[in-house]
Every structure is written in C-alpha cells, then in structure tokens.
VOGU-906287 format. One record per atom (N, C-alpha, C, O): residue in one letter; x, y, z. Coordinates in steps of 0.2 Angstrom, whole numbers, padded with zeros to 4 digits, always signed. Layout:
# VOGU-906287
AXYZ
...
END
This chain:
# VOGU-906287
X-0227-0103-0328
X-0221-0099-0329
X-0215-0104-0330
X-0209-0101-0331
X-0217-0111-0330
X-0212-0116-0333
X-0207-0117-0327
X-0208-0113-0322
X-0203-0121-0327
X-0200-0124-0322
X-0195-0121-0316
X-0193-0124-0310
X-0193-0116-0319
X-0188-0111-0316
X-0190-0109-0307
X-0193-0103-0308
X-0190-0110-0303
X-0190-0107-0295
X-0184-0106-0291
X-0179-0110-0292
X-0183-0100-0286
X-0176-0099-0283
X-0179-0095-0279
X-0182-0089-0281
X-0179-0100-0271
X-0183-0096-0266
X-0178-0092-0262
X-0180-0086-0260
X-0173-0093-0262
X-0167-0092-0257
X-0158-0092-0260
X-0156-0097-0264
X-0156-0089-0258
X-0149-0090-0261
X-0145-0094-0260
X-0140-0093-0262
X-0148-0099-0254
X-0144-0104-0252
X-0148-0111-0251
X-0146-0116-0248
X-0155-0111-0255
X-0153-0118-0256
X-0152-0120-0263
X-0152-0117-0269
X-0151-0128-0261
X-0147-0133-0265
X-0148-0130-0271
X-0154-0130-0274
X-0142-0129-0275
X-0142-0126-0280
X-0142-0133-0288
X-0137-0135-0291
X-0149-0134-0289
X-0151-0140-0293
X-0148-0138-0304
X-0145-0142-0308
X-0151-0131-0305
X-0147-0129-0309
X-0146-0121-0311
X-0149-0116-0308
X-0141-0120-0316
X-0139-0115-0315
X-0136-0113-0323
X-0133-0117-0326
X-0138-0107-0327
X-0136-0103-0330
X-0129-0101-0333
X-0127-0095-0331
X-0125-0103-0336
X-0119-0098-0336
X-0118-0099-0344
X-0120-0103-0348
X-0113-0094-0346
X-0113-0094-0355
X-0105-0094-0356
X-0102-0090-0353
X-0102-0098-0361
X-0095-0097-0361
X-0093-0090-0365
X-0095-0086-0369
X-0086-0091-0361
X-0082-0084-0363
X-0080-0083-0371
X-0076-0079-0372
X-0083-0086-0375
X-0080-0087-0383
X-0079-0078-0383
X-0073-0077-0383
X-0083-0073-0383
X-0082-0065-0385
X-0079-0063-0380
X-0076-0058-0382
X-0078-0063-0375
X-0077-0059-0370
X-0072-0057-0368
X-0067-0061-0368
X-0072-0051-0367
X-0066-0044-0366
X-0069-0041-0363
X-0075-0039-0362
X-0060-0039-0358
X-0064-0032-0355
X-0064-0026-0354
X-0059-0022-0355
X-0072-0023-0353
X-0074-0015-0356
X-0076-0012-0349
X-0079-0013-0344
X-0071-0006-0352
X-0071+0000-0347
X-0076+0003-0343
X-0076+0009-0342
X-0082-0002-0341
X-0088+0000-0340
X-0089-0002-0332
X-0095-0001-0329
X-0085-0004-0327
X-0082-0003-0322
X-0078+0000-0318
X-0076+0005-0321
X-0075-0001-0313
X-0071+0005-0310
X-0066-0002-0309
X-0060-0001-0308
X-0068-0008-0308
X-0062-0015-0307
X-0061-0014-0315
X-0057-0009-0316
X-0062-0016-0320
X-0060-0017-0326
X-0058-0011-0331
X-0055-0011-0336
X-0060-0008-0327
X-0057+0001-0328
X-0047+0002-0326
X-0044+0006-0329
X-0046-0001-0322
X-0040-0001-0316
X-0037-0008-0320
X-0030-0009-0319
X-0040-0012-0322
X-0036-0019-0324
X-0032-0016-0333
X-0027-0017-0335
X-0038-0012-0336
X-0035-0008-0343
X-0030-0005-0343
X-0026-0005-0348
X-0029+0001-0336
X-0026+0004-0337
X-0016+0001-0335
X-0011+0004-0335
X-0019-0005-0334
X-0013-0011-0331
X-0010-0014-0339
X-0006-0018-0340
X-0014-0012-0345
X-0011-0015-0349
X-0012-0023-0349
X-0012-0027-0345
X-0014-0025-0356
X-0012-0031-0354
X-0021-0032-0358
X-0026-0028-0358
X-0022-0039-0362
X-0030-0042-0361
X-0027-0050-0361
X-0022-0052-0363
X-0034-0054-0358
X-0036-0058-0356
X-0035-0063-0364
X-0037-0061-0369
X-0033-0069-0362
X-0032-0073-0371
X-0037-0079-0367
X-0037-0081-0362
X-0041-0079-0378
X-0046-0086-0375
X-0045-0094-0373
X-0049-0099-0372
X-0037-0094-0372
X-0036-0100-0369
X-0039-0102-0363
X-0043-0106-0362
X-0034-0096-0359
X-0035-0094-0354
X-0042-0095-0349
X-0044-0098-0344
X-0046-0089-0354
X-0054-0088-0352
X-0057-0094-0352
X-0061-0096-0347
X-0057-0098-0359
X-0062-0106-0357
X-0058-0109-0353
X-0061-0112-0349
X-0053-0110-0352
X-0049-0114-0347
X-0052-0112-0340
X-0055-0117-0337
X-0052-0106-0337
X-0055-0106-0331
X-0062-0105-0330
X-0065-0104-0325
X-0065-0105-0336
X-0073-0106-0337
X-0074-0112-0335
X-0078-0114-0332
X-0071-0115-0337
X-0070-0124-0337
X-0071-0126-0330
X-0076-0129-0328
X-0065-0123-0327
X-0065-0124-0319
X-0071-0122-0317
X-0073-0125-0312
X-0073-0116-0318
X-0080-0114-0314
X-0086-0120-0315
X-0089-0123-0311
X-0087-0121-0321
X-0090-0126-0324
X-0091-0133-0320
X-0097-0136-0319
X-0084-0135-0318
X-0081-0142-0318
X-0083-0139-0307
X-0084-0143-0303
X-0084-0135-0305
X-0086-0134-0298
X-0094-0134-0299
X-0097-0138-0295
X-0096-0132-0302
X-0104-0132-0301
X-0107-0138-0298
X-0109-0140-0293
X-0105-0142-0307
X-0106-0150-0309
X-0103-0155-0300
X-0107-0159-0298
X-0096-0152-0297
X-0095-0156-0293
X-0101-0154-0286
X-0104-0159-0283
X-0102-0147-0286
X-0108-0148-0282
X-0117-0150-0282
X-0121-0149-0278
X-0115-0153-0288
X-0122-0155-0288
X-0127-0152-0295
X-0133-0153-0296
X-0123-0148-0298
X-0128-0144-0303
X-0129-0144-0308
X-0124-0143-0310
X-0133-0145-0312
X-0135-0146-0319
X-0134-0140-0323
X-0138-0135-0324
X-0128-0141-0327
X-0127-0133-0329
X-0130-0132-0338
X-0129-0136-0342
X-0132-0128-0338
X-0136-0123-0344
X-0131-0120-0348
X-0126-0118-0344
X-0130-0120-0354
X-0124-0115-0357
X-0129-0111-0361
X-0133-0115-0364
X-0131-0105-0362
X-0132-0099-0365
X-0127-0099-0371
X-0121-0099-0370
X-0131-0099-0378
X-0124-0097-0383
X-0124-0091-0384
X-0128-0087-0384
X-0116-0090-0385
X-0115-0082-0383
X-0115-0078-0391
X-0113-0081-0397
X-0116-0074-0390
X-0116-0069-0397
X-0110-0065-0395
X-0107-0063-0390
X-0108-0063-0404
X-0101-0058-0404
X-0101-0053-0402
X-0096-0050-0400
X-0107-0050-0403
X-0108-0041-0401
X-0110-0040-0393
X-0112-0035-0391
X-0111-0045-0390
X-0110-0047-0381
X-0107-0051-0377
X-0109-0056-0375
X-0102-0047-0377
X-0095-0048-0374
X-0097-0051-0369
X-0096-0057-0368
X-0103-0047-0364
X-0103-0046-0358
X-0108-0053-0355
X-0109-0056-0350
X-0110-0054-0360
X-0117-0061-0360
X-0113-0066-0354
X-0116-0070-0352
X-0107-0065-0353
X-0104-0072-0348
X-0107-0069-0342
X-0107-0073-0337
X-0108-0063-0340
X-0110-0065-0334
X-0118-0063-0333
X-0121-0058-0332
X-0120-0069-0334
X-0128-0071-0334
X-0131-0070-0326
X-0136-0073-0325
X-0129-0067-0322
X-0132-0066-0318
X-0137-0060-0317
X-0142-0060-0314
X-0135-0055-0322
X-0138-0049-0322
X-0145-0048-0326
X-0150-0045-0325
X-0144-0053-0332
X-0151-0049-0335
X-0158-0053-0335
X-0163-0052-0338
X-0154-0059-0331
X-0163-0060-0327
X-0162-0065-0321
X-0160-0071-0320
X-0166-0062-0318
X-0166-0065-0308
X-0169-0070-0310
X-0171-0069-0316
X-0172-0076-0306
X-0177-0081-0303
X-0178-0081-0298
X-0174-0082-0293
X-0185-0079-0297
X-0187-0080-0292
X-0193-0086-0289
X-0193-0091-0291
X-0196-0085-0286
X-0199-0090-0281
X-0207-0092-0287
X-0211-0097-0287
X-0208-0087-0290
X-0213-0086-0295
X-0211-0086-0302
X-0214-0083-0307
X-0206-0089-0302
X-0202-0089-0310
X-0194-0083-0312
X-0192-0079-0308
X-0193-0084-0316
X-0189-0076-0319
X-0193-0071-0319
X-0199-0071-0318
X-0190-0067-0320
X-0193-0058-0319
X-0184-0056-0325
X-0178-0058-0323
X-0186-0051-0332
X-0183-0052-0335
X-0179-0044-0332
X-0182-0039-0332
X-0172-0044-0331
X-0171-0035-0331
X-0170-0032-0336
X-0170-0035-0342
X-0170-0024-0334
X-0169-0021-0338
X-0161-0016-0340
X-0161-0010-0338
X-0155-0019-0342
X-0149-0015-0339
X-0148-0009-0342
X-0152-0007-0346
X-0142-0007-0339
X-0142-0001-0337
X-0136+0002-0344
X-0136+0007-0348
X-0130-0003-0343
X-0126+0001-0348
X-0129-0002-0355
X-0132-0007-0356
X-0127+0003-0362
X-0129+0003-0368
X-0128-0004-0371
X-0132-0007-0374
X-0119-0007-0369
X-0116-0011-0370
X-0120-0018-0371
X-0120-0022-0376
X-0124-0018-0364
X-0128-0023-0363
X-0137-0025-0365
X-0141-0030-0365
X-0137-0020-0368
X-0145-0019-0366
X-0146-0024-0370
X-0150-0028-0367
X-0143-0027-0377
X-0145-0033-0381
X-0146-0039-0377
X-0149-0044-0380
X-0144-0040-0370
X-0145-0046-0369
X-0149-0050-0367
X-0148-0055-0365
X-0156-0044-0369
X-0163-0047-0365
X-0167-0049-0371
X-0173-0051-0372
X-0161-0049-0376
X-0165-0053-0384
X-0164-0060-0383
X-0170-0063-0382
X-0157-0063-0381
X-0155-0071-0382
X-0160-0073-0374
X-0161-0079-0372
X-0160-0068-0370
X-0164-0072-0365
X-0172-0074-0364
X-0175-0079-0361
X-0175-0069-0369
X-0181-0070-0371
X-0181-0077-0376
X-0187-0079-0377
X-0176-0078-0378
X-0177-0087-0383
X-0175-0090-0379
X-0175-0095-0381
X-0172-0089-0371
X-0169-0095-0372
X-0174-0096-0366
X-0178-0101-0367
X-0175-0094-0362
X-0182-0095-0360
X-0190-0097-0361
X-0195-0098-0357
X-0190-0095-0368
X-0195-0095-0374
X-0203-0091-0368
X-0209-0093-0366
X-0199-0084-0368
X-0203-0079-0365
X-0210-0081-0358
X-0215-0079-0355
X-0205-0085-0358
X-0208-0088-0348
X-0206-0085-0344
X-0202-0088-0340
X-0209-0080-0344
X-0203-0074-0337
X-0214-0074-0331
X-0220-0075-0333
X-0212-0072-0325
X-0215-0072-0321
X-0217-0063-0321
X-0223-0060-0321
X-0212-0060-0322
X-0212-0051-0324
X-0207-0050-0328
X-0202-0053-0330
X-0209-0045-0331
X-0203-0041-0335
X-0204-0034-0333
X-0208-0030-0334
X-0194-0031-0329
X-0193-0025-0325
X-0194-0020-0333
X-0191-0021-0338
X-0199-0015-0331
X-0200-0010-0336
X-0200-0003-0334
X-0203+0001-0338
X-0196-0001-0327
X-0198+0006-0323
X-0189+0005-0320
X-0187+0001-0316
X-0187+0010-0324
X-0180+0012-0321
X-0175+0007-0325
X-0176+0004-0331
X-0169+0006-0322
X-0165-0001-0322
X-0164-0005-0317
X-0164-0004-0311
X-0163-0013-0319
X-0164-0017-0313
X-0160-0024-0320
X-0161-0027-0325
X-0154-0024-0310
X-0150-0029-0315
X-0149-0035-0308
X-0151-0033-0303
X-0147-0041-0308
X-0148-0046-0304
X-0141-0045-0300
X-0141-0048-0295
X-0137-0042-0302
X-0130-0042-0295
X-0133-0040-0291
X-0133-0042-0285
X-0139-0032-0292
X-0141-0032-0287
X-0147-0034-0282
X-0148-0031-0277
X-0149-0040-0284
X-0155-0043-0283
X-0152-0049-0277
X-0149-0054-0279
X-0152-0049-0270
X-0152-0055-0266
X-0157-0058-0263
X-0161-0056-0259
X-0157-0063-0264
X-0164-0067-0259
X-0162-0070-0254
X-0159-0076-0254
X-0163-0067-0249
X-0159-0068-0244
X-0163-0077-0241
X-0160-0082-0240
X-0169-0077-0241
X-0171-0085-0238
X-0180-0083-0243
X-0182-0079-0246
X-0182-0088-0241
X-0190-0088-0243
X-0191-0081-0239
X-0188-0080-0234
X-0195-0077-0242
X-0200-0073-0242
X-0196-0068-0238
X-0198-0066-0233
X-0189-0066-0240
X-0186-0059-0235
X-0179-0060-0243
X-0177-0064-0246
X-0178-0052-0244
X-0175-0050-0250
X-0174-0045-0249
X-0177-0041-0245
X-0166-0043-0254
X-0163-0034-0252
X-0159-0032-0259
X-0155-0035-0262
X-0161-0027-0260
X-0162-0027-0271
X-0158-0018-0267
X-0161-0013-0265
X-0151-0020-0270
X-0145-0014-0271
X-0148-0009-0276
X-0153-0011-0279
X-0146-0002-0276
X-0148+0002-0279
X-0143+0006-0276
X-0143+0008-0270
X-0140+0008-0281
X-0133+0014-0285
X-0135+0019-0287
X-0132+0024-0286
X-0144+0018-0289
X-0143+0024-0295
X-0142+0023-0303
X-0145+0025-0307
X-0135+0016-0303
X-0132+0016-0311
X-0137+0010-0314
X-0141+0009-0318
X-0133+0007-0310
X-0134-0001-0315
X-0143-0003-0312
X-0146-0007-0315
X-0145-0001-0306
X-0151-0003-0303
X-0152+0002-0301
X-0147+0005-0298
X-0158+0006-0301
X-0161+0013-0300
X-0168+0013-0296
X-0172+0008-0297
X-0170+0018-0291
X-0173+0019-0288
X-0181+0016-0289
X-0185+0015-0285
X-0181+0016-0298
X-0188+0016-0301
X-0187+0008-0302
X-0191+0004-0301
X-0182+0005-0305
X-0181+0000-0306
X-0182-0006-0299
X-0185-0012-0300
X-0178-0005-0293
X-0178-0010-0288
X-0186-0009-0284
X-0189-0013-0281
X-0188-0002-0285
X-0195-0002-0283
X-0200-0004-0286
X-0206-0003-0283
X-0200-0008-0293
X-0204-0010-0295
X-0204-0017-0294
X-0209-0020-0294
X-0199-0020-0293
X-0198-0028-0291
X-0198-0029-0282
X-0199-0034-0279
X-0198-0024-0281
X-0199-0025-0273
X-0208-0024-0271
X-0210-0025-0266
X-0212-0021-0277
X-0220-0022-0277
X-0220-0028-0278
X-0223-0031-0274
X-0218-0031-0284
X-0222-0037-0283
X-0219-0043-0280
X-0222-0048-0281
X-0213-0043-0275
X-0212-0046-0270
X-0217-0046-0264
X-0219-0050-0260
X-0218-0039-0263
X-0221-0038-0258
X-0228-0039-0256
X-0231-0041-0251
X-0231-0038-0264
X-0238-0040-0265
X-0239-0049-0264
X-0244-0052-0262
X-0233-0051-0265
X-0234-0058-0264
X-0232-0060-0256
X-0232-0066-0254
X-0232-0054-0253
X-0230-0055-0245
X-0224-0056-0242
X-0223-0059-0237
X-0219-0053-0246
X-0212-0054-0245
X-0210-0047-0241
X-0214-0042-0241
X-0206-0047-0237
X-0201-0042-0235
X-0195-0042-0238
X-0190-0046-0237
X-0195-0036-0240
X-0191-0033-0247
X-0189-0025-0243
X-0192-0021-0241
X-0182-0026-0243
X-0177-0020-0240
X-0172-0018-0246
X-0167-0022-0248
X-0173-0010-0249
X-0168-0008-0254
X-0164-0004-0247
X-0165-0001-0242
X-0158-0007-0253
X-0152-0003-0251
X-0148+0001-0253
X-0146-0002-0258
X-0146+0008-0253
X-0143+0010-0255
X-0134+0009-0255
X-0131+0006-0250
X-0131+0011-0261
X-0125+0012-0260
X-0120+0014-0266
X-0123+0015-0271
X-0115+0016-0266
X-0110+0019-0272
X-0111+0017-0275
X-0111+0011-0274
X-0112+0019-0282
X-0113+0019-0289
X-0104+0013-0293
X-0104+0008-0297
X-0099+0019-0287
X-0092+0013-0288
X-0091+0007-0288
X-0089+0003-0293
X-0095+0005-0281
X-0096-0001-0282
X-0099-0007-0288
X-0098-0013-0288
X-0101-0004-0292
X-0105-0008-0298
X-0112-0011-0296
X-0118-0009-0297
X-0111-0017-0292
X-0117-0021-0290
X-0114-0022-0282
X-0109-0021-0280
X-0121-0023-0279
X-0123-0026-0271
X-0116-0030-0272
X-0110-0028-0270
X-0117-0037-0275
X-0115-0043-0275
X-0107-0041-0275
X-0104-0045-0271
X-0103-0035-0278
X-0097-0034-0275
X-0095-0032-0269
X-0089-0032-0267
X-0102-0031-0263
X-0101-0029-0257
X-0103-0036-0254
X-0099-0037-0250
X-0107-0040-0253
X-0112-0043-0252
X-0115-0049-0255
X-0119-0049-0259
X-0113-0056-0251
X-0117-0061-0255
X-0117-0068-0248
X-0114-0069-0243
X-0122-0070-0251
X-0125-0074-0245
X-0120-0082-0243
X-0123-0086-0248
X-0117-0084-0241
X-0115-0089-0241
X-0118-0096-0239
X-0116-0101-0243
X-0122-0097-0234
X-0126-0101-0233
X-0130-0099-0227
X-0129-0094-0224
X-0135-0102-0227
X-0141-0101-0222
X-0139-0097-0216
X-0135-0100-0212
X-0143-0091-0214
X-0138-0087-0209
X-0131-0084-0208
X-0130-0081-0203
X-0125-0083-0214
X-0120-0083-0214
X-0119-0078-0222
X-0118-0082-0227
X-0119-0073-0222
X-0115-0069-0227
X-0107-0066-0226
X-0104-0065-0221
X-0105-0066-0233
X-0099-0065-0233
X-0101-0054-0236
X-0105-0052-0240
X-0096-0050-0233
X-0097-0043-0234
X-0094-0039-0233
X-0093-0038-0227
X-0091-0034-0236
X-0086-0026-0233
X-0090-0023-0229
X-0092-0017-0230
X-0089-0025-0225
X-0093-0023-0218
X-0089-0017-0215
X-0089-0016-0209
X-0085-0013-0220
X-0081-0008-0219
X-0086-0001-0223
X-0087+0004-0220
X-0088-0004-0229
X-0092+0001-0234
X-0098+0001-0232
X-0102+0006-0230
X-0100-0006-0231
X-0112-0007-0229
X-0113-0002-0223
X-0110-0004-0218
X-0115+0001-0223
X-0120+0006-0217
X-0122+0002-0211
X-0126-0002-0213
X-0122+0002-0205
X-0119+0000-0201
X-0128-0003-0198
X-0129-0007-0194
X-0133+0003-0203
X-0139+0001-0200
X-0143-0007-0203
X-0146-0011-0201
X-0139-0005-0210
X-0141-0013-0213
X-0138-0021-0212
X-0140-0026-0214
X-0131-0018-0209
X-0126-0023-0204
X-0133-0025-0199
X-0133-0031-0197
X-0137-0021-0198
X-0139-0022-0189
X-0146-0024-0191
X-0149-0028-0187
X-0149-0023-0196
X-0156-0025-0201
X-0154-0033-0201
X-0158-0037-0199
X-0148-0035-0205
X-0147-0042-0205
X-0147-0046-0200
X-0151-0051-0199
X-0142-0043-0194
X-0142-0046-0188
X-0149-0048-0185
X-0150-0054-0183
X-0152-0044-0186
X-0161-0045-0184
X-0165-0052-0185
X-0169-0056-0182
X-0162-0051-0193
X-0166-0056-0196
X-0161-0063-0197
X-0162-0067-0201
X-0156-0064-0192
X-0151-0071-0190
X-0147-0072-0195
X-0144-0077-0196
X-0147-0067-0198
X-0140-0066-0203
X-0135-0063-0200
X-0136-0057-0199
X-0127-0068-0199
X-0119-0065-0198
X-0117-0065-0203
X-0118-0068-0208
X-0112-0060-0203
X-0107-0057-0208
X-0101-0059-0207
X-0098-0057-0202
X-0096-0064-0212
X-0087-0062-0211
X-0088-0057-0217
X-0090-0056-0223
X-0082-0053-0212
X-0081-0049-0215
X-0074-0049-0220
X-0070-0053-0219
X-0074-0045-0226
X-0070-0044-0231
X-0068-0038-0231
X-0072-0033-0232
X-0060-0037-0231
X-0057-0031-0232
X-0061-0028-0239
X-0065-0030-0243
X-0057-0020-0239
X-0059-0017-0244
X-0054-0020-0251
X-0057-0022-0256
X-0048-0020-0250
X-0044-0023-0255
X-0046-0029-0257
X-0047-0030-0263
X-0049-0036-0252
X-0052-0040-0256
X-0055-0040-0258
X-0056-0043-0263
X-0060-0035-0255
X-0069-0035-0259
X-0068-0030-0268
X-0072-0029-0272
X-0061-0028-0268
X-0062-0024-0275
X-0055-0028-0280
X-0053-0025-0285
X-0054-0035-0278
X-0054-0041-0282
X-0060-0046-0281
X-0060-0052-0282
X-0065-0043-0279
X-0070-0049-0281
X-0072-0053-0274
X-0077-0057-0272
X-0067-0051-0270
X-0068-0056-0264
X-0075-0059-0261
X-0076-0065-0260
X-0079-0054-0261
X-0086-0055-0259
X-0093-0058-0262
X-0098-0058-0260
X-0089-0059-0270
X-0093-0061-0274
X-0092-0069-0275
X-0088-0073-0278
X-0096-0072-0268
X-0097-0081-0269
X-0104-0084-0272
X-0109-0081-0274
X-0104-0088-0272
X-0111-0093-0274
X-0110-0098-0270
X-0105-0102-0269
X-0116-0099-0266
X-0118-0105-0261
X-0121-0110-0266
X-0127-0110-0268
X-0118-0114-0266
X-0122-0121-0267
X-0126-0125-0264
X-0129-0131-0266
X-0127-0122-0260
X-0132-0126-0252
X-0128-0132-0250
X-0123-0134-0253
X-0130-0134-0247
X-0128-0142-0242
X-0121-0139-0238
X-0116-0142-0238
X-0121-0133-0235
X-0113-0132-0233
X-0109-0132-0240
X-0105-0136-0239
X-0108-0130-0244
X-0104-0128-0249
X-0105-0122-0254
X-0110-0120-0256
X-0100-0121-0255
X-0100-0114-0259
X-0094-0113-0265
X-0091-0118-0267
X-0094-0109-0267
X-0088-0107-0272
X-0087-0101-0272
X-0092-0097-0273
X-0079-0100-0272
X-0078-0094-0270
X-0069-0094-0275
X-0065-0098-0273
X-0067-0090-0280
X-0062-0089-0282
X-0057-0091-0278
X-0057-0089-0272
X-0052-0095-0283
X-0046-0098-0280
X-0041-0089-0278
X-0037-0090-0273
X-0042-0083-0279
X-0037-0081-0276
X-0040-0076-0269
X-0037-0072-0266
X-0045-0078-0267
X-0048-0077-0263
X-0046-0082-0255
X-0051-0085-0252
X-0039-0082-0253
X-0038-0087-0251
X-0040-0086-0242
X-0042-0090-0238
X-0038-0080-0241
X-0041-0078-0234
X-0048-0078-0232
X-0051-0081-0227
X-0051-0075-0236
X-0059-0078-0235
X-0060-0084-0235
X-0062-0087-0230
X-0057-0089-0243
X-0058-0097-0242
X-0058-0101-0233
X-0062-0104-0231
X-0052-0098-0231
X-0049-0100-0226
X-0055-0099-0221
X-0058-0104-0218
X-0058-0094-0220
X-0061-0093-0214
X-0069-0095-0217
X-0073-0097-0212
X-0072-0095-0223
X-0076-0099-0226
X-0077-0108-0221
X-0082-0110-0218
X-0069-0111-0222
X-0071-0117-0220
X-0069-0116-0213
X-0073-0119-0209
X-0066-0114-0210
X-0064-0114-0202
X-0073-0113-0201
X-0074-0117-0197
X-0077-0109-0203
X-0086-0110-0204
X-0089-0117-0204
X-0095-0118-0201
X-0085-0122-0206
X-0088-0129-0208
X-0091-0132-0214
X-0093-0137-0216
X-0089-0125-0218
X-0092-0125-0226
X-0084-0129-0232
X-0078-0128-0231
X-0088-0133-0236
X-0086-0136-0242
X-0083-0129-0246
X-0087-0125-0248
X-0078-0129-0248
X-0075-0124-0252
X-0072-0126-0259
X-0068-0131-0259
X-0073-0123-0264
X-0074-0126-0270
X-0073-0119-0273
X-0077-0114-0272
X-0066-0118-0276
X-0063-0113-0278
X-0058-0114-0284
X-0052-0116-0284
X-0062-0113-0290
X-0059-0113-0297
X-0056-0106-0299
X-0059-0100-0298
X-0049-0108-0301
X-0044-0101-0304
X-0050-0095-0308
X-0053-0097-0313
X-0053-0089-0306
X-0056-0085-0309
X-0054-0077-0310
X-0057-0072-0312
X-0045-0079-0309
X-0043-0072-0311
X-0047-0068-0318
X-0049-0063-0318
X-0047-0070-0321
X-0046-0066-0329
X-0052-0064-0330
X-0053-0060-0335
X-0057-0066-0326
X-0067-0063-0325
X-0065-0058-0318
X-0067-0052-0319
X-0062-0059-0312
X-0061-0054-0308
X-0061-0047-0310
X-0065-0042-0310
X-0052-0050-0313
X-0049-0043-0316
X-0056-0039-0319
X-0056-0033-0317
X-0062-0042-0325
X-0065-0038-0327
X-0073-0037-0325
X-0078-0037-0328
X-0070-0035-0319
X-0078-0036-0313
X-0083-0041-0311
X-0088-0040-0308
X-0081-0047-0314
X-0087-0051-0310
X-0083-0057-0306
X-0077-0060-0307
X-0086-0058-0304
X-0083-0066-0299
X-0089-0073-0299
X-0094-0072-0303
X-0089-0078-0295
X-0091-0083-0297
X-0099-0079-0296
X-0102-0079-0302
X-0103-0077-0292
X-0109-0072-0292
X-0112-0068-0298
X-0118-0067-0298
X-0110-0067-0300
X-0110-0064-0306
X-0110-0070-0314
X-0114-0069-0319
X-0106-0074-0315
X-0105-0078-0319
X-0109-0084-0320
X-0109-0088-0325
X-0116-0084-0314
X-0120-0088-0316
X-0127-0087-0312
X-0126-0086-0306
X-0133-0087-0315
X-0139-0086-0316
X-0144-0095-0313
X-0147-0098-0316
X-0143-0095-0305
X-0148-0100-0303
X-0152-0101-0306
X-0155-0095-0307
X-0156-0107-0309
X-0161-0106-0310
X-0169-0110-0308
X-0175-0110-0309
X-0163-0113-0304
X-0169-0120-0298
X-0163-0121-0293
X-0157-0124-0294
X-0166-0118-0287
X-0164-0121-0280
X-0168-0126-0276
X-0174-0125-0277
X-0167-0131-0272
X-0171-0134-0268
X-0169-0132-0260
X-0163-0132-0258
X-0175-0131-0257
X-0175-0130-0250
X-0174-0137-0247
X-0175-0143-0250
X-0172-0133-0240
X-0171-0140-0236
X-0179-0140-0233
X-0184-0136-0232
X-0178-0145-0233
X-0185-0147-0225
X-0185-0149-0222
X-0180-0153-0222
X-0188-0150-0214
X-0186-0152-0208
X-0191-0156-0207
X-0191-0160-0202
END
C-alpha cells in the first residue's frame, strides 16, 4: 500500500499533506463561511500564501516533511487536504465527499498517490474531518448525516473493526460541518473540545478510555478553536487567534506553535483541516 501509515493522531508527525492556497475562496458551503460572507469582504492572495507559509514554516519547525498537492482552479477547496483521504494504519482509505463543489478532488488524489489507497469509501459519504484516530487500535468517525453519513462512517468502521479495532460513530449537527470543529486530539491522553455541544455519554466514553478534555467555549469552537494538530513530542499547532486555548494548551506542558490562520478560519477550516498526515511515528517504551 506504499509507505503511507498513521496509527494515532498524536504521534510524531514525520509527514504531512497540505496544498497551497493559489484558488481559494470562500464558498457558502458552511455555516462559518456562510457568516464570514455575509460580513462582506474576501480574503486576497497575499494574504492567504503568507499565512500558508506560516502554517508551513510550523510544520517544518516541528519536525515534518511537508508534501505540496498542486492545486487545480476549479478546487478552491483542495487546501484543505484533510478531507478527501485519511491514512490509516494500513495505508489511505480514499473518501467519498459529500458537497458537489468537492467531489473532483478524488481525481488529483488518485495521482498523487498513484492509486495506493488501502480502501476506497464507496457506501454513503465519508470525509476525513470526520475521521479521528484516537491512539493505535481505538477510533471515533463523526457522522452529521451531511458531509459523513450513516452508510459512509459505517463502512470504514468495518474495516477497522475487522482488523480489530474499536471504532465508536458519533453522532452530531449537520451545523457543525466536521467532528474536528468540535473535537481534536492534542496529544496522548488529552483532547481539546466543546464540551458544551458533545453529548455528555461520549465525554464519559473518552474518559474511560484515559482521554481528558479542555474544554472550548462555544464562540471559540465556531472560530475554529478546536481544530488543532498534534505534532507528537508535546507539541502541537493551534491558530494564532486562538489565544486562550494556546494559553491553557501550555499551562498542559505542551509546545505551542501557532501561525496567523485567520483567512482559512473565517472559511471553515483551521490547522486540522489544512493538512492530511501521512506518516506518524509511535513512541516506544
């Protein structure tokens, strides 16, 4: 299945996936960039590679070998590679998305991968915001309904399972867009999450399995608050305007590594979203 593995969302993140912003604009295909539109106003591409750059220039500082995707004009949306294909512990698994807007971008991933996927989702939709891998062999794949559906998370949670995994679907609002705007793992044992919206059984499901939560207001979590990437080793990245989380991030003892990412917020994605793991390494004891 070629070189690609990612057992967990929190270790050392060796390389990683992301595509520059040259097309991108934002489309009213969310309820964040729905609300940023109606503020008037678009995002200029100085701007957008400039703080691409920085997310970039964070990667590279924690350790990662970054991948550029060349982006096509008619996929705006192609910068945020986290969606239309996961890696997993047995390679990628290609999705299948859900808005019209996107569905082209399972063409440029099929080259750029050169068709070395482990599965390709073919039952519902299934897009990788909603996909978390919480540690080796335990995973929780969001499901809206919209962007990831009932037939689609249930199909990738078969072949998790068949390999022995424990695989828990979660429900939740379709408003939300992806899991990862409620939910993202920060480092081993410790997720960041609107522990105001999550259902209080799946709070206590984590708890079980040595997963704590800080929590994220509602107003942060719907600028992007919750949408970090762990880098493993104690560090993480998490947008620069996200500075009360930052805050409580390191009071944690975590490395924080926070590149300006307004202008991708505003249009629903945050550092989680903007890049596509594609080799983690576990620690060992």
């Amino acid at each position: 299945m070629g070189e690609w593995r990612v057992a967990s969302e929190t270790g050392r993140l060796a390389d990683v996936l992301v595509c520059p912003p040259d097309h991108y604009r934002w489309l009213p295909t969310n309820t964040i960039a729905r609300r940023t539109l109606a503020g008037g106003g678009a995002p200029d591409l100085q701007g957008l590679q400039a703080q691409h750059a920085e997310l970039v220039a964070a990667l590279e500082q924690g350790g990662a070998r970054v991948h550029a995707l060349p982006p096509e004009p008619h996929l705006p949306y192609m910068v945020y590679t986290r969606d239309s294909v996961v890696v997993t512990h047995q390679g990628p698994v290609l999705c299948q998305l859900q808005r019209p807007e996107r569905r082209g971008e399972y063409a440029p991933l099929l080259d750029w991968h050169q068709g070395r996927f482990w599965r390709k989702s073919s039952a519902g939709t299934l897009e990788g915001g909603d996909i978390h891998i919480l540690r080796p062999g335990l995973a929780v794949i969001g499901v809206s309904g919209g962007r990831t559906d009932a037939a689609g998370a249930g199909q990738l949670a078969a072949w998790l399972r068949a390999a022995g995994w424990e695989v828990r679907l979660e429900p939740f609002e379709e408003h939300f867009l992806h899991l990862d705007v409620l939910f993202c793992m920060a480092a081993p044992g410790l997720a960041v999450a609107c522990t105001a919206v999550l259902e209080e059984d799946f709070l206590g499901w984590l708890r079980a399995r040595g997963i704590r939560c800080l929590p994220v207001p509602y107003r942060a979590t719907m600028q992007l608050g919750c949408n970090i990437l762990s880098l493993g080793g104690d560090r993480v990245i998490s947008a620069q305007g996200s500075q009360d989380l930052n805050a409580a991030l390191r009071a944690e003892g975590l490395t924080v590594l926070d590149p300006a990412l307004s202008l991708f917020t505003a249009g629903g994605g945050g550092p989680h979203c903007l890049t596509c793991p594609l080799s983690r390494l576990e620690e060992t004891s």
